[in-house]
C-alpha atoms as a printed R data frame, in Angstrom:
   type eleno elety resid chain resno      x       y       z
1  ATOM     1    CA   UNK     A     1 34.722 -12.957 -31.070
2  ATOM     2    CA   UNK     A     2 32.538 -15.581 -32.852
3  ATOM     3    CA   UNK     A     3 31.852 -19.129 -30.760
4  ATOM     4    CA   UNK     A     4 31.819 -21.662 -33.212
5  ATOM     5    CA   UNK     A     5 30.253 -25.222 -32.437
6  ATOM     6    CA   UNK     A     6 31.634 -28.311 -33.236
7  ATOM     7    CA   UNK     A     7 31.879 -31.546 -32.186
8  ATOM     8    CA   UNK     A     8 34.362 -33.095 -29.601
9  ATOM     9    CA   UNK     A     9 35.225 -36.615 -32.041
10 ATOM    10    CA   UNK     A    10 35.976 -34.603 -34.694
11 ATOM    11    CA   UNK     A    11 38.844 -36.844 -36.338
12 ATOM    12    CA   UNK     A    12 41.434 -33.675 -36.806
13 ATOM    13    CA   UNK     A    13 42.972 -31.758 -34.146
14 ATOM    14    CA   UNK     A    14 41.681 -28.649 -35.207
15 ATOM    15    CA   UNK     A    15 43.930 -26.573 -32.381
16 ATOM    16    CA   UNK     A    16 46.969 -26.614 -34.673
17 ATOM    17    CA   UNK     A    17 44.941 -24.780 -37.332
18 ATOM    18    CA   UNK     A    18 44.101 -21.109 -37.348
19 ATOM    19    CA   UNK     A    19 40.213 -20.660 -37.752
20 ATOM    20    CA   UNK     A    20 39.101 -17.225 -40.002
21 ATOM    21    CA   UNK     A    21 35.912 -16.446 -41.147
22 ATOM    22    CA   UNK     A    22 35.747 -15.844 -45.103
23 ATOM    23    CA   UNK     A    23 34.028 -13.127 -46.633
24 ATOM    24    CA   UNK     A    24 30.787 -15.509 -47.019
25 ATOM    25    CA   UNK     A    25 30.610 -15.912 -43.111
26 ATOM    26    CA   UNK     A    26 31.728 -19.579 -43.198
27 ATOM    27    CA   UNK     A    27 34.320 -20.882 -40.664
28 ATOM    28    CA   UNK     A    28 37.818 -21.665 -42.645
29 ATOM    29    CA   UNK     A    29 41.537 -22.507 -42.586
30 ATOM    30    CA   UNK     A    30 44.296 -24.052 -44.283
31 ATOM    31    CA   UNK     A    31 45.565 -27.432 -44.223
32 ATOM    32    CA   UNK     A    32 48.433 -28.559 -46.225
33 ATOM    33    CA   UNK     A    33 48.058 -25.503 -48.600
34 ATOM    34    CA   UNK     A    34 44.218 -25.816 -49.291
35 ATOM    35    CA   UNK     A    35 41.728 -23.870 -47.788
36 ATOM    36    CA   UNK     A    36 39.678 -25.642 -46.207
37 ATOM    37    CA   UNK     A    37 35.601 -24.841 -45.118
38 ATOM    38    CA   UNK     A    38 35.405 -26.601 -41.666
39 ATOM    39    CA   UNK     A    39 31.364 -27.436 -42.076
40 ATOM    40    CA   UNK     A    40 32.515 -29.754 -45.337
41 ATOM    41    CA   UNK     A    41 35.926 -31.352 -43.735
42 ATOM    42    CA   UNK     A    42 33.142 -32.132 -40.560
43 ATOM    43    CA   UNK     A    43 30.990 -34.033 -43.304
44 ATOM    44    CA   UNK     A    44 33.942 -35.942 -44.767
45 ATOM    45    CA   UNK     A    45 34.434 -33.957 -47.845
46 ATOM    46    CA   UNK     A    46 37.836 -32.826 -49.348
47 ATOM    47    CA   UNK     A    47 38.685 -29.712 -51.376
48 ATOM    48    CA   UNK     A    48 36.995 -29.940 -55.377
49 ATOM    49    CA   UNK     A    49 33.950 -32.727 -53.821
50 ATOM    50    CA   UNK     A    50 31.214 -31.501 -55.408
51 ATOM    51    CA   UNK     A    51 28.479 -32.238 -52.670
52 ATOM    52    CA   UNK     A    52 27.172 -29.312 -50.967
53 ATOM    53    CA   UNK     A    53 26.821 -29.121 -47.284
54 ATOM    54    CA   UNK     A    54 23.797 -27.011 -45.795
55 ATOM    55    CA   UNK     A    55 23.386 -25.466 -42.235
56 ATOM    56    CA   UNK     A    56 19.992 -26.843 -41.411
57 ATOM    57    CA   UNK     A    57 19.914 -23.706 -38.504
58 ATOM    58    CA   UNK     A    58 21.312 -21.215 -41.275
59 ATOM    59    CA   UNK     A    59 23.836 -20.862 -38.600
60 ATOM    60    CA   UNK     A    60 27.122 -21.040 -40.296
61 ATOM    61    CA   UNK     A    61 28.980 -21.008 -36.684
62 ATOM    62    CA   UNK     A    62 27.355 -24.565 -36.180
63 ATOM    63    CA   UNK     A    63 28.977 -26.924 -37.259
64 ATOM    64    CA   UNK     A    64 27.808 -29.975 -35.530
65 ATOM    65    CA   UNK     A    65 26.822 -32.912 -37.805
66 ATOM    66    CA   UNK     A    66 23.254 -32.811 -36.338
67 ATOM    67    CA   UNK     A    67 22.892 -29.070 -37.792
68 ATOM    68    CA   UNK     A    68 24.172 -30.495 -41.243
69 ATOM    69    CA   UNK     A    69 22.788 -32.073 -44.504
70 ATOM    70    CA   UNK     A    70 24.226 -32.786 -47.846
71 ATOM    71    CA   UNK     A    71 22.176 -30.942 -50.499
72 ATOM    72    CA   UNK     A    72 22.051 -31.552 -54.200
73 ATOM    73    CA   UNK     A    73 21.592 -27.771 -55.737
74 ATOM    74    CA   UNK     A    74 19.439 -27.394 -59.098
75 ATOM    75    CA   UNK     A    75 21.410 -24.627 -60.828
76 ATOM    76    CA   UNK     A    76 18.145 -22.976 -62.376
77 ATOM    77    CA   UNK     A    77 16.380 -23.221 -59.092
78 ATOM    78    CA   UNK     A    78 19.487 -21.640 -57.365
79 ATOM    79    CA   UNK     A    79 19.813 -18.696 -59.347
80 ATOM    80    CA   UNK     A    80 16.139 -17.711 -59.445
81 ATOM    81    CA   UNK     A    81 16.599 -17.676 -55.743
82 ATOM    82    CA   UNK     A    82 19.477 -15.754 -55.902
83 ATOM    83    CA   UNK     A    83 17.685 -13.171 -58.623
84 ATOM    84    CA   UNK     A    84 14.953 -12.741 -56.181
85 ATOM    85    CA   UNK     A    85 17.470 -11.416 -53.031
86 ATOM    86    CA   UNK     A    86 18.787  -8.520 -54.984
């Protein structure tokens, strides 16, 4: 069982949503039909906001505002770091 951190003002009651982690190990659910990444609702952002929120901890589990940052990603950059995992 995963313990995921949040905070306690968080301005939805998350306890009527079911919480899954998606194949990319981030904490999600579904809210009116969209799915929904809980580390971008926590930042304010809605579904198709093209702001990206990083996990300053890598820790996708925590999800505390303190532990996030919006990020602008530079495509190029991006995918020479992703050439240079494989």
């Amino acid at each position: 069982m995963a313990v995921i951190e949040i905070e306690t003002d968080v301005d939805v009651d998350l306890s009527k949503y079911s919480m899954s982690l998606n194949n990319s190990g981030y904490v999600a659910f579904s809210k009116d039909g969209q799915c929904m990444l809980l580390h971008r609702m926590i930042m304010g952002l809605k579904p198709g906001d093209k702001m990206t929120v990083d996990h300053i901890d890598g820790d996708k589990l925590n999800n505390v505002r303190a532990n996030s940052r919006f990020m602008i990603i530079n495509k190029p950059v991006a995918q020479r770091a992703l050439r240079h995992q494989q």
